[in-house]
C-alpha positions as CSV (number, residue, x, y, z in Angstrom):
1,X,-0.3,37.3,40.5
2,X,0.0,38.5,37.1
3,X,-3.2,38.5,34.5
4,X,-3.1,38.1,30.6
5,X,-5.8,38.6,28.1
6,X,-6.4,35.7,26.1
7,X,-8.5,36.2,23.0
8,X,-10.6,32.8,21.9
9,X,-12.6,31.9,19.1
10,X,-16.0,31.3,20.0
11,X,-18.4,29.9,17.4
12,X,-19.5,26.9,15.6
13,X,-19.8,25.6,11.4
14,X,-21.9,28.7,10.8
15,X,-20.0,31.0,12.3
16,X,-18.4,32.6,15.3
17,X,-15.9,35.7,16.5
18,X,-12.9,36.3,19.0
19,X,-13.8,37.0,22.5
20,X,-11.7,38.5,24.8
21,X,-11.2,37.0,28.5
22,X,-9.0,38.0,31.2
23,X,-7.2,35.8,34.0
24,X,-4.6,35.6,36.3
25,X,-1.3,33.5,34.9
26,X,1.2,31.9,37.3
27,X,5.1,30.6,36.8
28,X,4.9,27.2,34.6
29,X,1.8,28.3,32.9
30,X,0.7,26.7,29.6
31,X,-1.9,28.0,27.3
32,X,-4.1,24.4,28.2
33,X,-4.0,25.9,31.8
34,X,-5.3,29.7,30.8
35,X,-8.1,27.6,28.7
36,X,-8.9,25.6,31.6
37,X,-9.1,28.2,34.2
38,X,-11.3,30.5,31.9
39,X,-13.9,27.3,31.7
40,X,-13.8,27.5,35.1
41,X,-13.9,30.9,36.0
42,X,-15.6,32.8,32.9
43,X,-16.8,30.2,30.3
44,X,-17.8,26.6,31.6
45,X,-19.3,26.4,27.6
46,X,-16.3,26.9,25.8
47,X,-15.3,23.7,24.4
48,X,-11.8,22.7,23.9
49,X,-10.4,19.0,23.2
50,X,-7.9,17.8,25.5
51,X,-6.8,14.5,26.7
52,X,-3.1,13.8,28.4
53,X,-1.6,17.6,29.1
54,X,1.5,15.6,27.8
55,X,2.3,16.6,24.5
56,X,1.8,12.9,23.9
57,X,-2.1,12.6,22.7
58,X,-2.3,15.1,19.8
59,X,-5.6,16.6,21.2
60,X,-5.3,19.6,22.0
61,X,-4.1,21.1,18.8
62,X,-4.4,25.2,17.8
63,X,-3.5,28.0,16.6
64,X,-2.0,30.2,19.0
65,X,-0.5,33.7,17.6
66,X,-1.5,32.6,14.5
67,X,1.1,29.1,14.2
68,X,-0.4,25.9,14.6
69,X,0.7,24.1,18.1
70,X,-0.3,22.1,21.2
71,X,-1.6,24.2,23.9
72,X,-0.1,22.0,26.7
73,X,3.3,22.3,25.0
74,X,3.2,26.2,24.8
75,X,4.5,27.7,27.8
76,X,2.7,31.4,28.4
77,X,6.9,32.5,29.3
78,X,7.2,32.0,25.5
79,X,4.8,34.3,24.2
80,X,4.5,38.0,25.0
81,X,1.4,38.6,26.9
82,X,1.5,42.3,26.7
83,X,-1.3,42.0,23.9
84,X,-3.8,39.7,24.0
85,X,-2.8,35.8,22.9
86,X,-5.3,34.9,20.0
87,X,-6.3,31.0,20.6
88,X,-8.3,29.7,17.4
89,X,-9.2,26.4,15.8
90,X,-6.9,24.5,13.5
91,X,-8.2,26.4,9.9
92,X,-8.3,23.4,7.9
93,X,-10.9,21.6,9.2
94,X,-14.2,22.3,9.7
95,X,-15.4,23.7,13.1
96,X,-17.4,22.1,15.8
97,X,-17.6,24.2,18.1
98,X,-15.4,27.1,19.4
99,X,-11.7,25.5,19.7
100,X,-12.8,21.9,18.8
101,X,-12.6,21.1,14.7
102,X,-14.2,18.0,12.6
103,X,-10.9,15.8,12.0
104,X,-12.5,12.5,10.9
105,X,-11.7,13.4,7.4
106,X,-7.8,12.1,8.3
107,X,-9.5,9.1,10.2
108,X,-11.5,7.8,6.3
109,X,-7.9,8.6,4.9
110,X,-6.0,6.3,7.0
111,X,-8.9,3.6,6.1
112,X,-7.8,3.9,2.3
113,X,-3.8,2.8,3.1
114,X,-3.1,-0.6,2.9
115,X,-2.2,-2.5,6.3
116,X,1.6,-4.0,7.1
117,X,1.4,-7.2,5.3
118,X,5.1,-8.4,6.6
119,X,7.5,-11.6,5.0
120,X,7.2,-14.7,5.9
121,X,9.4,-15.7,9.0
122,X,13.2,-15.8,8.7
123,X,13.7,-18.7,10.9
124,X,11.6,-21.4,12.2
125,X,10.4,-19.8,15.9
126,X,8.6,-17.5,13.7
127,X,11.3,-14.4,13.9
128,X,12.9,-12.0,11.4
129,X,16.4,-11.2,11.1
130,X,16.8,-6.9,10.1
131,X,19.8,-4.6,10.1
132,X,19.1,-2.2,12.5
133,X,20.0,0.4,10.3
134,X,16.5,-0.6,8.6
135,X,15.0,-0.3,12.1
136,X,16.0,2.7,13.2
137,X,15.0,4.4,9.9
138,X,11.0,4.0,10.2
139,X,11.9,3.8,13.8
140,X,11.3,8.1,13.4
141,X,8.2,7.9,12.1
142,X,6.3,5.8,14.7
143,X,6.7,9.0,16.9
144,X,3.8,10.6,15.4
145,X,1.0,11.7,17.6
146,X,-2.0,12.5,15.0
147,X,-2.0,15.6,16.3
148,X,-2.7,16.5,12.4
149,X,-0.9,20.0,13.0
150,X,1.1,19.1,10.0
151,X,-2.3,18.5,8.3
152,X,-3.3,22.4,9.0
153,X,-0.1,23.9,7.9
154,X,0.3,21.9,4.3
155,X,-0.9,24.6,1.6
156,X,-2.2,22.8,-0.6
157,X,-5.3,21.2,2.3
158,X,-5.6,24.9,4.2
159,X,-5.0,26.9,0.9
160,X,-6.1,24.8,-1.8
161,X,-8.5,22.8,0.4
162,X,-7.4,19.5,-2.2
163,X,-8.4,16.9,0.1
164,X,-9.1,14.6,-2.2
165,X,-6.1,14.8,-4.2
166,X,-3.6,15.0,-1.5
167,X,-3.9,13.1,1.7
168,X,-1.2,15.4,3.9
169,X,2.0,15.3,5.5
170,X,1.0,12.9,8.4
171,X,0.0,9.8,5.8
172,X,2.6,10.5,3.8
173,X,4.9,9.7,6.6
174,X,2.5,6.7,7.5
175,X,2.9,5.4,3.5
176,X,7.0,6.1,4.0
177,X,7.0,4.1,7.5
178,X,5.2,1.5,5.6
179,X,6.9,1.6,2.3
180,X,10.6,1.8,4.2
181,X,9.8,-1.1,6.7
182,X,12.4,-3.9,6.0
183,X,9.3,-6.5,6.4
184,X,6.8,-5.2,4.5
185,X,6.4,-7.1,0.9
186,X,3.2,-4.9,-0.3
187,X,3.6,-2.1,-3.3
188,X,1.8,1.0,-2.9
189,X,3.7,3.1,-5.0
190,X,1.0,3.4,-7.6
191,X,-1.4,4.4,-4.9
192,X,1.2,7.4,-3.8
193,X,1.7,8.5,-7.0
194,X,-2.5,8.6,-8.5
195,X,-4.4,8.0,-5.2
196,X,-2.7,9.6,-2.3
197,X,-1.0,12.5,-4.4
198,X,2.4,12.5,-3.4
199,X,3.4,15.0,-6.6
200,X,0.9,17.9,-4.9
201,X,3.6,18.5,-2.0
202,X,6.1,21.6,-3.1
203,X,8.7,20.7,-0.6
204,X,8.1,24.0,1.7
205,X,8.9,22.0,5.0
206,X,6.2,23.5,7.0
207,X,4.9,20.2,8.1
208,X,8.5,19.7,9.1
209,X,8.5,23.1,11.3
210,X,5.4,22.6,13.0
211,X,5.6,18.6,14.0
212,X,6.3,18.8,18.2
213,X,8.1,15.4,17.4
214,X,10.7,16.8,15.5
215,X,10.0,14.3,12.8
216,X,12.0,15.5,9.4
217,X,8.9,14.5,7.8
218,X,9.8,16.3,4.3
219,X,12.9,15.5,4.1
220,X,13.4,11.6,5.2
221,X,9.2,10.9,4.4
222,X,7.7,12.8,1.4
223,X,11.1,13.1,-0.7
224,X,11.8,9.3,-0.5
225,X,8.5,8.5,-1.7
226,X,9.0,11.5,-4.5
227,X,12.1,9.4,-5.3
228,X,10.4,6.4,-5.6
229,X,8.1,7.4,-7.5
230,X,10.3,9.1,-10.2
231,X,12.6,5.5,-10.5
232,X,8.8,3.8,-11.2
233,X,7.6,5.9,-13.4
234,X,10.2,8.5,-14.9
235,X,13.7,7.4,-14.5
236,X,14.7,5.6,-18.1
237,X,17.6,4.0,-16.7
238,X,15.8,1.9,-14.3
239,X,12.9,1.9,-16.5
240,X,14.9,-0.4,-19.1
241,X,17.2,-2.0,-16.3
242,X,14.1,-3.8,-15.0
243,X,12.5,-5.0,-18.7
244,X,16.1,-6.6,-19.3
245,X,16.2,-8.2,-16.0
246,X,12.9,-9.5,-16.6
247,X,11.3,-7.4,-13.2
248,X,7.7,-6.4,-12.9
249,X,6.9,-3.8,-11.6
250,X,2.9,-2.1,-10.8
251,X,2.3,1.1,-12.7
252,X,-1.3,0.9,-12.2
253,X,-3.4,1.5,-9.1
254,X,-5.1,-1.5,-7.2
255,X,-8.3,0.3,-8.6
256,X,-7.4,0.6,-12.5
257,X,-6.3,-3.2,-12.5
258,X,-9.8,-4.2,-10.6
259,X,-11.5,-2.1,-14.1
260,X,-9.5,-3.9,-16.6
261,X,-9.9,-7.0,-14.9
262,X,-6.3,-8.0,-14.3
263,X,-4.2,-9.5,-11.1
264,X,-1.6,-7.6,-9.7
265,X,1.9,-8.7,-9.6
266,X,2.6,-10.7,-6.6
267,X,3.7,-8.7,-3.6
268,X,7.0,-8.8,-2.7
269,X,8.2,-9.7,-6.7
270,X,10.6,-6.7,-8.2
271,X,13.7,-5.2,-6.7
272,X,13.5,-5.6,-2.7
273,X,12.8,-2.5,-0.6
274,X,15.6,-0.5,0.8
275,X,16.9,3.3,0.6
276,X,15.2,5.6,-2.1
């Protein structure tokens, strides 16, 4: 049976290095199963989150050679193990404790979005009647997993730590699944533009590269909502097309309306959803 060298980060929030451990690898091998057979071999402390072994849970994300990934979706045949395989914590969350970071930040930012608030029926049994076009176009984004992969990659959270000006790939693709769904009457483009940040993303597509879903998250998430936000705020043409046909429209967050004391327009009043 073969061996590899697999070098883990072992430490906690006040710090911590790489330690080396060697063990045998076998045909089908993922880095989830080196990590597991070192706990039980070499390192029953090491502590590593993990939940289906599926690619399905999100848990187990890492940064293996340096990219951000799942370690049950990394097959040890894809990596040279030759040199050692450095397994680390995601870098843009805190750490716990060895491979296990503080994620709950993304849990408070979900909190902050605004829940499906759907039409009323179409017909009397209480159902809708969609194109399936619609459908299938937010169908995409439902495939997300949380694994927050995307989160750790975006610049401007790892690089620029601006967590609280930019809430990340991953709710941007939640705001576009909700902002895109053919039932959905709310407005949050305010929100995108002063709350969740939606002008801090440069359009690098790392998000994109890194998602195990395959989700196109720049391009068919955070560039619709860019596009929305420029016809709301920026785009003169539709800017005077809606004062002469008499549409409102919110410019103001939920937030700056509560301080000046006025109501919201109505949900579901101004043009109706549909493609960016």
């Amino acid at each position: 049976m073969a061996s590899a060298t697999f070098r883990i980060w072992r430490g906690d929030g006040s710090g911590g290095a790489f330690q080396d451990y060697a063990t045998e690898v076998s045909e089908g091998m993922v880095v989830l199963d080196a990590v597991h057979r070192i706990q039980a071999e070499q390192a029953p402390d090491l502590a590593c989150r993990w939940n289906c072994k599926a690619g399905k849970c999100g848990s187990c994300s890492a940064e293996i050679n340096g990219r951000p990934r799942l370690m049950c979706m990394t097959r040890l045949n894809s990596l040279s193990l030759e040199e050692p395989v450095t397994i680390e914590p995601m870098r843009a969350f805190p750490p716990i404790r060895d491979l296990v970071t503080d994620v709950s930040w993304n849990f408070r930012v979900k909190k902050q979005i605004k829940k499906f608030k759907p039409r009323p029926p179409d017909a009397d049994d209480g159902t809708w009647r969609v194109a399936q076009k619609d459908v299938d176009r937010v169908q995409e984004f439902r495939k997300c997993i949380e694994c927050y992969l995307c989160q750790n990659v975006c610049h401007v959270i790892r690089d620029r730590d601006s967590k609280s000006k930019f809430v990340g790939p991953r709710f941007m693709i939640r705001l576009a699944s909700l902002e895109m769904h053919p039932l959905d009457t709310d407005d949050r483009i305010p929100e995108i533009r002063k709350e969740f940040g939606s002008g801090m993303c440069n359009i690098t597509r790392c998000c994109t590269e890194v998602c195990p879903e395959h989700i196109q998250i720049t391009d068919n998430g955070i560039i619709p909502l860019k596009e929305r936000v420029v016809d709301r705020y920026f785009d003169p043409i539709a800017i005077v097309g809606r004062k002469l046909l008499g549409i409102r429209t919110r410019t103001k967050t939920r937030a700056e309306e509560a301080s000046e004391g006025k109501a919201p327009p109505a949900s579901g009043t101004g043009a109706p959803k549909g493609p960016a």
